[in-house]
Every structure is written in structure tokens, then in C-alpha cells.
C-alpha positions as CSV (number, residue, x, y, z in Angstrom):
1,X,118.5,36.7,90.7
2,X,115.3,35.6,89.1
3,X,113.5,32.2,89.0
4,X,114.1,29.6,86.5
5,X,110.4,28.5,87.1
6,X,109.1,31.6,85.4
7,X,112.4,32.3,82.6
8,X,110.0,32.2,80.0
9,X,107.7,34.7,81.6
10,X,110.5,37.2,82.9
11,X,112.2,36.8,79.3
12,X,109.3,38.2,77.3
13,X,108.6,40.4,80.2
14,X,112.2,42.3,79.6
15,X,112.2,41.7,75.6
16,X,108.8,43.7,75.8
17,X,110.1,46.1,77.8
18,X,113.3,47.2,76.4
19,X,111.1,46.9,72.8
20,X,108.6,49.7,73.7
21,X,111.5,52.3,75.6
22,X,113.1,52.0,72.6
23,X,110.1,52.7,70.2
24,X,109.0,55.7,73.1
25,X,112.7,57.1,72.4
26,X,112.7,57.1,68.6
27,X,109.3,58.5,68.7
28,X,110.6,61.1,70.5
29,X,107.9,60.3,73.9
30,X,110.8,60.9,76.6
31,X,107.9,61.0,79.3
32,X,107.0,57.6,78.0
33,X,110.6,56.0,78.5
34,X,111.0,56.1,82.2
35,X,107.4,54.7,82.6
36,X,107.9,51.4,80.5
37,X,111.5,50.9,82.4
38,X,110.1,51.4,85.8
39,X,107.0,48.9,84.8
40,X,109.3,46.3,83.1
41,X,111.3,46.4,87.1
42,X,108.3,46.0,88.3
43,X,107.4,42.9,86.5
44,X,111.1,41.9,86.4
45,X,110.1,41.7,90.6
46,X,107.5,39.2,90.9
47,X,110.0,36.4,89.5
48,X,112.8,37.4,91.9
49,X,114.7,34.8,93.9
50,X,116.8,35.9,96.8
51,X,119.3,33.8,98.5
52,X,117.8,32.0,101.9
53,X,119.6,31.1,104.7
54,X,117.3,28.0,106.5
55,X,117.4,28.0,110.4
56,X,119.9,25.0,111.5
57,X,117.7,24.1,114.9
58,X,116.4,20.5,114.7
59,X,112.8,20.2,115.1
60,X,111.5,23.5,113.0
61,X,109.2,23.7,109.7
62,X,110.0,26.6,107.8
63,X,107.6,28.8,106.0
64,X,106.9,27.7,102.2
65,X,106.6,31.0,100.6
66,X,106.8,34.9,101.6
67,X,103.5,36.2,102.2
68,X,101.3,37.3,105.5
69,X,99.8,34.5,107.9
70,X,95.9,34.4,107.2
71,X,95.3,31.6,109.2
72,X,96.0,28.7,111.8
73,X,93.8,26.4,112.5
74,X,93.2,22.5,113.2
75,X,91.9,20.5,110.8
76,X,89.8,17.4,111.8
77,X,90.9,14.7,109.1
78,X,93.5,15.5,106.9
79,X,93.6,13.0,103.9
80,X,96.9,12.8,103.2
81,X,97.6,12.4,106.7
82,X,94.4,10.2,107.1
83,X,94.0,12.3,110.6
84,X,93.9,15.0,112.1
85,X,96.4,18.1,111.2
86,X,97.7,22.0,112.1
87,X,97.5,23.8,109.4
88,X,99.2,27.7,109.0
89,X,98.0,29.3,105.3
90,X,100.1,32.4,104.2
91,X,98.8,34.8,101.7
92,X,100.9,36.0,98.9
93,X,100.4,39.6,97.6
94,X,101.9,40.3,94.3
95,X,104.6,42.3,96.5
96,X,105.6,38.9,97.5
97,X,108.5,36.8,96.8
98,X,106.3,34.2,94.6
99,X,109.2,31.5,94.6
100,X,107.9,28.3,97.1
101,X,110.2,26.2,99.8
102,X,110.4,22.8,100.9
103,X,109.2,23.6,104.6
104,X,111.2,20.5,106.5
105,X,113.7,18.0,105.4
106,X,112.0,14.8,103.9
107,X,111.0,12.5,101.3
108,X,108.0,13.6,98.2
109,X,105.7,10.7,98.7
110,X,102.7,12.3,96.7
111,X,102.0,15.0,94.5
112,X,98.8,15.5,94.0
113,X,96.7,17.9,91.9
114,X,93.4,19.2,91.8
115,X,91.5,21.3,89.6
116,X,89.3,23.8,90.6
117,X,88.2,27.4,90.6
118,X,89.8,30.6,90.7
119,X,88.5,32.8,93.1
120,X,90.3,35.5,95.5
121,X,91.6,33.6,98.3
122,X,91.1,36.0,100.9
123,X,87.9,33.8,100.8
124,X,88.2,30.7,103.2
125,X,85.3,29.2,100.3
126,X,87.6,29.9,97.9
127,X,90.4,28.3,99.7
128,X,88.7,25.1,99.6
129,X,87.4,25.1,95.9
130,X,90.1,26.4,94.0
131,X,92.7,24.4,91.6
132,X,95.9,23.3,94.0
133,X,98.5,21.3,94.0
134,X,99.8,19.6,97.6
135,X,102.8,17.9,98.3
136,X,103.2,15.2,100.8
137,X,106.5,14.7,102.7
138,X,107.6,11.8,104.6
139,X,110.6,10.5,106.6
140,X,112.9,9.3,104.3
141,X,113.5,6.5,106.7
142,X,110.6,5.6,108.7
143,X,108.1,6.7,105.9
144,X,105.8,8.6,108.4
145,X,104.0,12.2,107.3
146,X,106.3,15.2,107.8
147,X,104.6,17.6,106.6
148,X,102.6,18.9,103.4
149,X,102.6,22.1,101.6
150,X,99.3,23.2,99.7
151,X,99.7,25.7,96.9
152,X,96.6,27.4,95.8
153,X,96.1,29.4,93.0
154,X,94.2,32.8,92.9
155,X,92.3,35.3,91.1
156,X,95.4,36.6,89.4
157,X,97.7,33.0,90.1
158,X,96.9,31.4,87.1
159,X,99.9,28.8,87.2
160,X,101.4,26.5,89.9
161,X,104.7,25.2,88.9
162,X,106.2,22.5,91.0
163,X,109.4,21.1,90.4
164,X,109.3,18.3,92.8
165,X,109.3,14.2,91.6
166,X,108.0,11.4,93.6
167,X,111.0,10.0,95.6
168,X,112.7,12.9,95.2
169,X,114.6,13.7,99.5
170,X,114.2,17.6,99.8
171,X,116.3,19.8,102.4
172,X,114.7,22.2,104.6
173,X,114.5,25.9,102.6
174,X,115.2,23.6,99.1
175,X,113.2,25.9,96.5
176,X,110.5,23.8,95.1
177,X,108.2,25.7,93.1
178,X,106.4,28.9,91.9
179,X,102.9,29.9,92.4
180,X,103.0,32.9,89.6
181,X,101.3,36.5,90.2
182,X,100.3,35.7,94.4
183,X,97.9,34.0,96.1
184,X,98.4,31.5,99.5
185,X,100.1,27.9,100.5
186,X,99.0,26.2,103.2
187,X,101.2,24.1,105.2
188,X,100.3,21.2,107.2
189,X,101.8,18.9,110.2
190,X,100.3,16.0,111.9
191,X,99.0,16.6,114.7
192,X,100.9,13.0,116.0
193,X,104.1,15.6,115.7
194,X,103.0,17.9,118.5
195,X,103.5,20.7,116.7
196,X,103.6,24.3,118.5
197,X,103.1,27.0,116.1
198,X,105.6,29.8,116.2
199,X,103.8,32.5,114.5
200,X,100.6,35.1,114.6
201,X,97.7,35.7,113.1
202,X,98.8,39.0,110.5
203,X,102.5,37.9,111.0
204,X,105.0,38.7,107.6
205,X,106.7,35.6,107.1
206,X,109.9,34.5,104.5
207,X,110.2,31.2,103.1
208,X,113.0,29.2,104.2
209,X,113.6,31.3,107.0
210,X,111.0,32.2,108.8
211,X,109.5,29.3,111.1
212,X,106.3,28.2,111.2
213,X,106.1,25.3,113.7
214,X,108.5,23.7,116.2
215,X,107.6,19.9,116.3
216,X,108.3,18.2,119.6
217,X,107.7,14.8,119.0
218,X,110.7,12.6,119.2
219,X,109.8,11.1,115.5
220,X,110.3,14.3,114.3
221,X,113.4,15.9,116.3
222,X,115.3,13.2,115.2
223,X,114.8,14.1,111.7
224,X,118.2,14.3,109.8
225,X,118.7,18.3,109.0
226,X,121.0,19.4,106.2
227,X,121.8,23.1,106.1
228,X,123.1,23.1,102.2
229,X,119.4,24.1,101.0
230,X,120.5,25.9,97.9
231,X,120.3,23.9,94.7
């Protein structure tokens, strides 16, 4: 299945495609034929969108997109938190899955964007000055921060598309975006949530399924967990 975030993209992708097989045919370039399907797939692949089966166990923050962990850190002062926060950035390769996840179950308080640069990510500096867009989750009843979910574009990641509202509940492994052509998200938890993180430095992760952090505050493990993630 492919993403609706990216239908325009993956639609001209395939008209193209199938447009210049057929003109390598009736030119008579057989060689060429097999090259422009086998690219077309390959293009086709960067908008795919498997089927994700979240983890049920209360208490867990799933990873927001596919990718390799680059880095886990603490973060002093978080704004949106207003404090201090863990922080786990995964690194998209264009091999990735580019399709992004609501990590946790919870309520969009903020979306906020920010311009910026465009640089290759792989560069903390980078990290920090190039354009994003970061969600902010809350409990949907106590209206405490859950969690946030950075996505940063790239040297080639050109677009962010997030399908999110303000107000809008999300369930844990809900799709909620698309960073197109790579680059990294960042996901963040409040240090007041005790969160242990679950993964490694280098570590291949899968959004929705993989998890990130178990939270061990009692705030957060009495979160209310839905397991019907798919839209």
C-alpha cells in the first residue's frame, strides 16, 4: 500500500514511469524498458505504507518513524515541556519507511512549525537549524505532556506533511504524517515521566512497533491504551 500523504507524488511518479517504458518499447530500446520499471519500483518504495501492529503493554512510547537511532540524550529545558526532557532522534535513509506514527496515546495540544535550513542531518548543527515541525501531546484528561515528536527535514527531505489538528486524541502507532525523501524525528518525554529508554545507540527501529521508552511514572501507566491504531 502506498501513502495518501504523498498520492500526488507516487501518482506522477508511476504516470512517468509507465510513459517512458512505453516510449523505450516503441523506440525499439528493450535494454532501456527494464531500467525505467525497476526505477519507477524504486520510487514507487519511498511512499510505501505497511500495516503496523502497535505493542498493547501500558506504559510504552513507540518509535515515530523507521529509521536507525542516532542519538539519546537529555535535554536540559525543553520548551514545550518548559523542563527538562529524554530525547531518542532516529535517522531516516531513503531505504526507510518515510510514513511517521503517533508514538503514545494522547491529545495534539500544539503544532508548531519552524523554518529553517536544510542541511544533512547526520549533523547535530544541522539538527538544531533546520525547518521542523513538532508536535506536542498531552493527556487527554489531565492535560499533562506525554510526549512530542520532532520531524526534521533534510538535505533531500524537502517536505514535512503532518496530518494532525489541534484537539485532535491520537492512538499509539496512529499514522500521522510523512517526512518525504528521509531524514530524522526526534522524540521527546518529560523527564517527570521517568522514562527508561529501551533502545541502543545504531539500533534499526519500526514505527509503531518498535519501542522507544517505557515510562514508569504512575501519570503515565495509567494512560488509557487503544490497540485499534489503524485509520
Amino acid at each position: 500500500m502506498l501513502s495518501g500523504y504523498a498520492r500526488t507524488e507516487w501518482t506522477v511518479a508511476l504516470i512517468v514511469g509507465v510513459m517512458l517504458t512505453v516510449a523505450a518499447l516503441v523506440a525499439g530500446w528493450w535494454w532501456a524498458a527494464p531500467v525505467t520499471v525497476l526505477v519507477t519500483i524504486a520510487v514507487l518504495l519511498f511512499f510505501r505504507d505497511p500495516v503496523r501492529k502497535p505493542p498493547s503493554h501500558r506504559g510504552v512510547v513507540v518509535a515515530p518513524c523507521d529509521g536507525r537511532v542516532s542519538s539519546i540524550h537529555h535535554v536540559d529545558h525543553f520548551e514545550p515541556f518548559a523542563g527538562p526532557a529524554t530525547c531518542v532522534r532516529v535517522f531516516m535513509s531513503v531505504f526507510d519507511v518515510h510514513l511517521n506514527r503517533a508514538p503514545c496515546h494522547g491529545k495534539v495540544e500544539r503544532i508548531t512549525h519552524q523554518p529553517g535550513k536544510h542541511g544533512n542531518t547526520l549533523s547535530p548543527q544541522s539538527i538544531e537549524d533546520n525547518e521542523s515541525t513538532t508536535t506536542l501531546l498531552v493527556h487527554p484528561g489531565k492535560g499533562h505532556a506525554v510526549a512530542a515528536v520532532r520531524q526534521v527535514a533534510g538535505l533531500l527531505a524537502r517536505t514535512i506533511h503532518n496530518a494532525l489538528r489541534e484537539g485532535q486524541v491520537v492512538q499509539r502507532g496512529q499514522r500521522m504524517g510523512i517526512i518525504k525523501l528521509g531524514s530524522t524525528t526526534e522524540l521527546y518525554i518529560p523527564v517527570s515521566l521517568e522514562p527508561e529508554v529501551q533502545v541502543t545507540q545504531g539500533q534499526k527501529v519500526k514505527a509503531g512497533e518498535t519501542v522507544l521508552v517505557q515510562v514508569v511514572s504512575g501519570d503515565a501507566t495509567r494512560q488509557r491504551e487503544d490497540d485499534d491504531t489503524d485509520e
